[in-house]
C-alpha positions in Angstrom: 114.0 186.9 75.4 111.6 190.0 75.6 113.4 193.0 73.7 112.1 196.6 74.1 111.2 196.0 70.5 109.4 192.4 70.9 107.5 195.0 73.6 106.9 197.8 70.5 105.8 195.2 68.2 102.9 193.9 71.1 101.9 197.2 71.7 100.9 197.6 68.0 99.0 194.5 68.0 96.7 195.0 70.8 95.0 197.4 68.3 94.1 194.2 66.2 93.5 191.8 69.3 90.5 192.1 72.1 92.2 193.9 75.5 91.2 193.1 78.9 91.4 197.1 79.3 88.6 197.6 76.8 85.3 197.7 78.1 81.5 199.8 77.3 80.6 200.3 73.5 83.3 197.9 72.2 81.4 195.2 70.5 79.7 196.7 67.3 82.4 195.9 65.0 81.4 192.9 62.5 84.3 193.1 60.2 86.9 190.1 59.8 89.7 191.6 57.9 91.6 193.9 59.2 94.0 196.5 56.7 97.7 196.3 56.4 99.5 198.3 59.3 101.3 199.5 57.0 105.2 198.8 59.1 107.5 197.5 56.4 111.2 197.6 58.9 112.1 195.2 60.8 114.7 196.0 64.1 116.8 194.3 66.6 117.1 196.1 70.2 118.4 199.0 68.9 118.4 199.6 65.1 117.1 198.8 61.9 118.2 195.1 60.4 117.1 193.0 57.7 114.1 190.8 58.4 115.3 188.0 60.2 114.5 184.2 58.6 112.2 181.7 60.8 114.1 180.5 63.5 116.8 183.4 63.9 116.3 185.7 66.6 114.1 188.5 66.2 111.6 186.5 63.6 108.2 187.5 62.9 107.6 190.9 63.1 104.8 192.9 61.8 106.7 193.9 58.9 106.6 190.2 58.1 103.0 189.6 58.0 101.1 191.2 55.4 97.5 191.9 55.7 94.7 193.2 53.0 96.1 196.1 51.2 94.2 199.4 52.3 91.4 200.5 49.9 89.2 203.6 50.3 86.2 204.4 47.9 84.7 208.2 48.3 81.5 208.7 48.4 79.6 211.9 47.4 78.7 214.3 50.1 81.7 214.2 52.1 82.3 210.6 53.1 84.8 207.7 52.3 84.2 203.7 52.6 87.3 201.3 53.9 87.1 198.9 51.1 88.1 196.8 53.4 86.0 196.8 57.0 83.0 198.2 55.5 83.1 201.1 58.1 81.9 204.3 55.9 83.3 207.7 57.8 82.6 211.2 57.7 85.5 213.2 55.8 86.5 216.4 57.9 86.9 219.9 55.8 88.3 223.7 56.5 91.4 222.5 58.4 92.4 225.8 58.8 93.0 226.2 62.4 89.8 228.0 64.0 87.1 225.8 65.1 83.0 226.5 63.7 81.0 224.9 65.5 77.9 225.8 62.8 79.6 223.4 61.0 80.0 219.8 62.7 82.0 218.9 59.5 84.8 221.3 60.7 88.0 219.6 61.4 89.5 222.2 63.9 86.1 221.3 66.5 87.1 219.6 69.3 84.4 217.7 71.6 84.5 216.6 75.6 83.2 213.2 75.8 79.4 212.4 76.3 77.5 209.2 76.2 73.8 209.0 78.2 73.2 206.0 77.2 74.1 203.7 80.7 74.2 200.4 78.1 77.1 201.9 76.1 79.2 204.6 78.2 80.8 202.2 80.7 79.5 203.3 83.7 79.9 206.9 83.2 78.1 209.2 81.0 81.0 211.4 80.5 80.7 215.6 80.1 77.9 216.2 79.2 77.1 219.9 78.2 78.1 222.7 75.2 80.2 221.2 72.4 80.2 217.3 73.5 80.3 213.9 71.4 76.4 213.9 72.1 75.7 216.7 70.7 77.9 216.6 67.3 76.3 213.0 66.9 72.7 214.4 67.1 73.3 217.3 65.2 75.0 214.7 62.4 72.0 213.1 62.7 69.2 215.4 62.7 70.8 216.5 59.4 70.6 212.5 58.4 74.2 213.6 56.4 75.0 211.3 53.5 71.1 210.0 53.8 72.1 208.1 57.0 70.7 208.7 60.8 73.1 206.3 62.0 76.2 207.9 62.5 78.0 207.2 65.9 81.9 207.4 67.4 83.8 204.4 66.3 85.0 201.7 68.7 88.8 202.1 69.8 89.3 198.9 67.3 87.6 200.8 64.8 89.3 204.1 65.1 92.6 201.9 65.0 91.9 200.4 61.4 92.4 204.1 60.3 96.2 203.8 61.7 98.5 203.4 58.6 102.0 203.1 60.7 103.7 204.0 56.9 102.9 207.5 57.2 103.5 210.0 60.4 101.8 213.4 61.8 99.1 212.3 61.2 99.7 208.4 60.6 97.1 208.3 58.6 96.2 206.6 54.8 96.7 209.7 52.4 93.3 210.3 51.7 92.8 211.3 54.5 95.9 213.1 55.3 94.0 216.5 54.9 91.1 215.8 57.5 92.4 214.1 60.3 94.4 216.3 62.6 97.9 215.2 63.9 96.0 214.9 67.5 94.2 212.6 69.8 90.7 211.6 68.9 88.0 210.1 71.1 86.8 206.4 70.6 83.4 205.5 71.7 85.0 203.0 74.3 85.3 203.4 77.7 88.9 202.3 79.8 87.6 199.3 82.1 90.6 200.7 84.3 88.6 203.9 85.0 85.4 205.0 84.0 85.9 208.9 83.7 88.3 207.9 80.7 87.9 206.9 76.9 90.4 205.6 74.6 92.1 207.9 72.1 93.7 207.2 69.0 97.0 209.5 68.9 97.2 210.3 65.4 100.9 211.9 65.1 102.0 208.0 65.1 99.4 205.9 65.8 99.2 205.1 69.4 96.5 203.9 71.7 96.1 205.6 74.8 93.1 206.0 77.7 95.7 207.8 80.2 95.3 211.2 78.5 91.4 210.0 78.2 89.8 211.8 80.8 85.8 212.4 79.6 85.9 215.7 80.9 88.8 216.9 77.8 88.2 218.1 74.7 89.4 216.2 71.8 88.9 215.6 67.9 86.4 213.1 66.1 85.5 211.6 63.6 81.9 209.9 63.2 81.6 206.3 61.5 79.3 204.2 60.3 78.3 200.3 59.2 80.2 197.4 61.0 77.2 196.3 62.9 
């Protein structure tokens, strides 16, 4: 039988699993391991239970399945390595609630989405024009931050490894509690459902979501790194 929270539990996987809804820049990640989700509950239809034995109804949930325990190093200059993809990503500062864009570090910036490049944006380049993804990727770039000129936006599978479903608003490991907003932040990848939208992360609890993806919005990022 298919319970609303068999349904739950699917929807959290297809962060981990490839998605016939994913298509452009959504094949640069090399990693094998994927961290913990960090979900430790396990529920019937309706509330919380014990975690059911093999064989009883409502067996083998996430909570069930452990993965690699999350592990971040920082990095001087403003960056942090997952310990356990490999990804390195930029660290955020001066959440305080008014944007600087002299400062593509700031956390408060938000970005409409912008890729040129017809091999990677799906079909469509996106918004291209004052504050887009482009732009705060060249500028990153031109300023080869943390002595790298690689810097680009992260996959939706990437951008999901970040999800730690432990923590809320923003679902988020701790370290990086203070610079990822509680918000929706763009993924490099394109929906294959429609190509004026992107998938999002929706930090607050983790979600995936292209329908609020329209290129033409502004939204927060985060740049990345490695898994090539």
């Amino acid at each position: 039988m298919v319970t609303l929270m068999r349904k739950l539990f699917v929807g959290v996987l297809l962060v981990l699993t490839a998605h016939s809804a994913l298509a452009g820049n959504n094949g640069r990640q090399a990693f094998s391991l994927w961290p913990d989700t960090g979900l430790t509950k396990c529920y019937n239809d309706s509330v919380k239970i014990p975690c059911p034995a093999e064989g009883d109804d409502f067996y083998g949930q996430d909570a069930q399945y452990k993965g690699p325990v999350r592990s971040y190093t920082s990095l001087a200059g403003g960056m942090v390595q997952d310990n356990v993809t490999g990804l390195i990503w930029e660290m955020k500062e001066h959440m305080d609630g008014v944007a600087d864009y002299s400062n593509f570090h700031d956390a408060d910036n938000t970005y409409s989405w912008c890729d040129t490049d017809s091999n990677t944006n799906g079909g469509y380049e996106g918004t291209c024009g004052t504050n887009d993804t482009k732009d705060f990727l060249s500028a990153l770039n031109r300023a080869n931050f943390g002595g790298h000129n690689d810097w680009r936006l992260p996959t939706i599978k990437e951008l999901a490894t970040l999800v730690d479903l432990s923590q809320s608003s923003p679902a988020v490991d701790p370290v990086f509690a203070a610079t990822i907003q509680s918000s929706h932040y763009w993924s490099s990848t394109t929906s294959a459902n429609n190509f004026h939208y992107a998938w999002l992360v929706e930090f607050p609890c983790g979600a995936n979501n292209h329908l609020d993806g329209n290129k033409s919005s502004d939204h927060y990022v985060c740049a990345v790194r490695g898994g090539q």
